[in-house]
C-alpha positions, -999 to +999 in steps of 0.1 A: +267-012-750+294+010-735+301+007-700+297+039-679+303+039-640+276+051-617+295+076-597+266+083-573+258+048-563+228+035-535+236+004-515+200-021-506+209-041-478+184-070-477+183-078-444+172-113-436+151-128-469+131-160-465+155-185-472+164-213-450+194-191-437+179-192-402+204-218-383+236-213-400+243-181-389+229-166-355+239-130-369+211-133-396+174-118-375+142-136-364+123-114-350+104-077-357+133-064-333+159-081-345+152-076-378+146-036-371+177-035-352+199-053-379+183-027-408+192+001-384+227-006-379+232-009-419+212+024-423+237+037-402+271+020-417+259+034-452+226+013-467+203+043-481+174+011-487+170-019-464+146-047-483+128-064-455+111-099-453+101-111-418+103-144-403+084-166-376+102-153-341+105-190-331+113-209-357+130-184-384+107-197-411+095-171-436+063-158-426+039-134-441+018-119-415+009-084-419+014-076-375+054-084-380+054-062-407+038-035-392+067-047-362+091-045-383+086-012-397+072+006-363+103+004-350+130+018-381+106+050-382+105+049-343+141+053-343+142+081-363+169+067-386+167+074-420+163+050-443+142+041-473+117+009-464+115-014-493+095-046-483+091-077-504+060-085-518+077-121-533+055-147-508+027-163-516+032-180-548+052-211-536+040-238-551+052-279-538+041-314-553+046-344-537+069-363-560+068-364-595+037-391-600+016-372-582+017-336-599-022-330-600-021-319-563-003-297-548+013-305-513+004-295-481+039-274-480+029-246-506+019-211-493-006-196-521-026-164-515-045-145-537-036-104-548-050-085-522-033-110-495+000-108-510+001-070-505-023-067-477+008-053-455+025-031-480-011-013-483-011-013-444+025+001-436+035+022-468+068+012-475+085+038-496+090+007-524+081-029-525+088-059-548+078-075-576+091-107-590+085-109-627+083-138-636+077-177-626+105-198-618+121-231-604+144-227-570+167-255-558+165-242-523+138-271-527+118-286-553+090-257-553+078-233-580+076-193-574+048-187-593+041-151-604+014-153-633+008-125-657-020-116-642-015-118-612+015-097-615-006-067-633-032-070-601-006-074-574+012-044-593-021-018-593-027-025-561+007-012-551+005+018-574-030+024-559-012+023-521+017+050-536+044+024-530+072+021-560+075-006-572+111-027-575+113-047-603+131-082-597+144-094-625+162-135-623+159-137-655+157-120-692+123-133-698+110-114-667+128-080-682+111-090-714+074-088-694+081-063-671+088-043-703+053-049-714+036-038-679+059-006-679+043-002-715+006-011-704+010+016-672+005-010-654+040-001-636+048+039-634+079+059-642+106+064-629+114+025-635+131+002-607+147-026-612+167-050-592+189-079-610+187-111-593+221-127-603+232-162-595+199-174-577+194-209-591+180-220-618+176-178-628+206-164-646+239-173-637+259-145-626+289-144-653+296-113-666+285-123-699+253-134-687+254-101-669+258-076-694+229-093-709+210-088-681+225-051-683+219-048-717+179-057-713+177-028-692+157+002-714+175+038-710+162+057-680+150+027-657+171+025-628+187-005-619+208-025-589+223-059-593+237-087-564+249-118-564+251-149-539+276-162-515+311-154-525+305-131-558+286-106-534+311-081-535+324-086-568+290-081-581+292-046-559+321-033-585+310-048-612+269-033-608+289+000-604+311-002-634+287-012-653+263+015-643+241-001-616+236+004-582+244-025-555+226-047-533+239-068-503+230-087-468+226-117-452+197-124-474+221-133-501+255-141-485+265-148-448+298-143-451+327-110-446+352-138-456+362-172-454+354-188-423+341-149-409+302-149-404+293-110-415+266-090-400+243-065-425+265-037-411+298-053-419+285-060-452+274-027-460+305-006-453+323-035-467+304-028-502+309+010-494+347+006-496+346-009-528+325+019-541+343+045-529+380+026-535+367+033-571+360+064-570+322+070-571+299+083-543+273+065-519+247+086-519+219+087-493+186+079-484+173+117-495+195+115-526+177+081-534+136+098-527+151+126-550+158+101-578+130+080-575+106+102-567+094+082-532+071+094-504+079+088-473+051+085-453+035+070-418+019+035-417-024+037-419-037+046-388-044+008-373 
């Protein structure tokens, strides 16, 4: 298809994710506070979305417990900064064996949960927009399996509708455009569409531009879209999302780096990608700009 630049573009920053980012960088946030503080200070260097995951305060593993979420969130809306929440809905599903002749058990390392515990804190704090990954998939972070089954992504996905949260889209692959699709078709996911393009995760879709347009090209007219990369295409992926229509995603949840030898923070990151934008002449728009176009609600947690 024809390329057309988005000239009013929204930046994500995803904040601090739940990979095993936690000791190689002591800019990337443990705890409710630190993670609050860090989605703050991008708010305020140009994010219109922060995408939030939480992590153990101690240790930095990835955690799922509803209280840090509730943390987490208390504090952006305390501060009065504006900002869409988006929080992932992606744990849960991690499934580990314990070497390959013993695959009819799964090891003591996987973190399974059923629907109503996946989402249990996006009913609780009301993000504006929360994730869904669609589709199942090998990582080489480890030898694990994200496991997102059919249906278990059409009950994870009601119950989200049924809370009033949007739902993102995340897309590693064309195969999970191809389903997500069919749940947009069943209602199972409401209009206005969101999608996000995972590019460059492994073993989802590599992030050449070929494989990119793909991606792009999988996307039906009037869904909107973003699109990141890892590591050192992060900001190349910034231009190229907006040339090619999309709107951009950064953070130290998918690059720890301003440049070479230079640990980044999320701020520095996000006015990083807000140059590029506006070097090419488009717009960054904000955080009432973004509720406009996606029709969001912003509203308080439930009462505890």
């Amino acid at each position: 298809m024809p390329l057309a630049m988005n000239r009013e573009v929204f930046i994500t920053c995803a904040v601090t994710g739940s990979g095993g980012t936690q000791d190689r960088s002591p800019h990337v946030p443990r705890s409710p506070a630190q993670i609050a503080e860090s989605a703050i200070a991008a708010a305020k260097a140009g994010a219109a979305v922060v995408h939030c995951h939480v992590r153990d305060p101690e240790t930095g593993k990835p955690a799922r417990d509803p209280a840090l979420y509730r943390e987490v969130t208390e504090r952006i809306r305390d501060s009065a900064t504006d900002v869409v929440l988006n929080l992932t809905a992606g744990m849960g599903g991690d499934i580990y064996f314990e070497g390959t002749e013993d695959m009819g058990r799964i090891g003591p390392r996987s973190d399974m949960a059923g629907a109503t515990e996946r989402v249990a804190h996006v009913v609780e704090c009301r993000p504006e927009i929360c994730t869904l990954d669609c589709g199942t998939m090998n990582f080489n972070e480890a030898d694990y399996v994200m496991v997102n089954t059919p249906g278990m992504l059409r009950d994870m996905a009601r119950r989200m509708t049924a809370a009033g949260v949007r739902i993102e889209i995340e897309a590693f692959d064309t195969g999970h455009l191809w389903l997500a699709k069919e749940l947009v078709r069943e209602g199972v996911i409401p209009e206005p569409v969101l999608v996000q393009l995972c590019m460059g995760v492994p073993w989802g879709a590599p992030d050449d531009l070929n494989t990119f347009m793909a991606m792009v090209n999988n996307v039906p007219q009037g869904w909107h879209y973003s699109a990141f990369s890892l590591g050192r295409n992060q900001m190349a992926y910034v231009a190229a999302a907006t040339l090619a229509g999309g709107n951009v995603r950064v953070g130290l949840e998918d690059n720890l780096w301003l440049d070479k030898g230079v640990l980044a923070t999320n701020a520095q990151l996000v006015e990083r990608a807000a140059t590029i934008i506006e070097n090419m002449g488009a717009r960054v728009i904000t955080p009432a700009e973004v509720r406009a176009r996606l029709k969001l609600e912003k509203r308080p947690p439930l009462p505890r």
